[in-house]
C-alpha positions in Angstrom: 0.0 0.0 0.0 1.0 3.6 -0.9 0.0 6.8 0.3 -0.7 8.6 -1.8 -0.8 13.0 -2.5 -2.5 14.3 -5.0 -2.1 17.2 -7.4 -5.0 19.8 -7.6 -5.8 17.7 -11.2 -6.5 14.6 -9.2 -3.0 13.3 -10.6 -0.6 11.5 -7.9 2.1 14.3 -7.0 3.9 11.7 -4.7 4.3 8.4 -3.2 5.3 7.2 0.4 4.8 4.4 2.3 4.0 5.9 5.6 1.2 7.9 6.3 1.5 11.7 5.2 -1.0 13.9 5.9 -3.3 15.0 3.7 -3.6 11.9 1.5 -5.1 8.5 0.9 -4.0 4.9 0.6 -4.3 3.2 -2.3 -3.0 -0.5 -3.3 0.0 -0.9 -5.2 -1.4 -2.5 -8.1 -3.7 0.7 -8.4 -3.9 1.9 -11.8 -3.2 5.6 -10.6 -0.2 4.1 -8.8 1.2 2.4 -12.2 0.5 5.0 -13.8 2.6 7.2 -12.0 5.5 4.9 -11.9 5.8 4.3 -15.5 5.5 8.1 -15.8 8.8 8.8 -14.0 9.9 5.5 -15.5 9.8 3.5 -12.2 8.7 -0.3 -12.0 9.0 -1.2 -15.4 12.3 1.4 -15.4 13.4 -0.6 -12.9 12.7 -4.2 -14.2 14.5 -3.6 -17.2 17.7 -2.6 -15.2 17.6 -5.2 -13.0 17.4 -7.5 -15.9 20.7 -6.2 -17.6 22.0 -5.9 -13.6 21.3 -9.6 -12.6 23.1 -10.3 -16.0 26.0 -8.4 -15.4 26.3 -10.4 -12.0 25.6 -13.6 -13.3 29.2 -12.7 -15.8 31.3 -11.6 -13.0 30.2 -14.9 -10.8 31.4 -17.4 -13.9 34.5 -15.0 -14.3 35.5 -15.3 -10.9 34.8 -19.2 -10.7 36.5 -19.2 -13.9 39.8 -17.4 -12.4 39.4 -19.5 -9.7 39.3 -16.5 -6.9 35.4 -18.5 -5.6 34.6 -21.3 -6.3 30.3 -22.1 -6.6 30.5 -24.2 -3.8 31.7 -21.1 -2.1 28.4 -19.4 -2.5 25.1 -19.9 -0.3 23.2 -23.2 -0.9 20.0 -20.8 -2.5 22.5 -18.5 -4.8 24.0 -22.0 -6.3 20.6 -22.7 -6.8 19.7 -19.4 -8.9 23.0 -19.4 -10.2 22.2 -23.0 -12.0 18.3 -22.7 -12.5 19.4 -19.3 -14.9 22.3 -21.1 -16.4 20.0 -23.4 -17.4 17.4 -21.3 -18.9 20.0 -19.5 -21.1 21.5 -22.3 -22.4 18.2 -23.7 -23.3 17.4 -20.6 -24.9 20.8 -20.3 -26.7 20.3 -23.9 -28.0 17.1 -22.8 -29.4 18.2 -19.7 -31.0 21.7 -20.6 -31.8 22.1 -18.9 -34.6 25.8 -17.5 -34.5 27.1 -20.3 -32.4 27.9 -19.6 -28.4 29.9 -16.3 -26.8 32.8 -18.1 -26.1 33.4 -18.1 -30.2 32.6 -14.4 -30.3 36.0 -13.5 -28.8 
């Protein structure tokens, strides 16, 4: 739930989680509320960066397993998990869209 202030068009001027007076409290999933996040680019903003982030991560992890400075085992039980589950995934999908053969013959 967000609380919510309103412009003097009825548009959401901000957001907060705690009470501020003066406002109302309206569900996260509220249209208003998405509609105000997409506006100043924030869930969706926000997904798509995390995306290209957990990505990023995902390459630093295999290039220090592959430098041997961690080792996976090294990691917690449920990030060896991820770790695998998305390795999986992407491998799948690269099988399927193989086209130009995998990154390692990019290089």
């Amino acid at each position: 739930m967000f609380h919510v202030l309103r412009n003097s068009d009825g548009s959401i001027a901000s957001l907060a989680r705690n009470e501020r007076p003066g406002g109302e409290m309206l569900a996260d999933e509220h249209p208003d509320i998405q509609r105000f996040l997409d506006s100043k680019g924030g869930a969706s903003g926000f997904n798509a960066a995390d995306a290209e982030f957990v990505r990023v991560l995902e390459d630093l992890i295999d290039t220090l397993i592959m430098k041997n400075v961690i080792r996976h085992t090294d990691l917690p039980d449920a990030a060896q998990r991820k770790l695998m589950l998305r390795k999986g995934l992407r491998n799948r999908m690269q099988g399927a869209l193989n086209l130009l053969g995998g990154d390692e013959r990019i290089l």
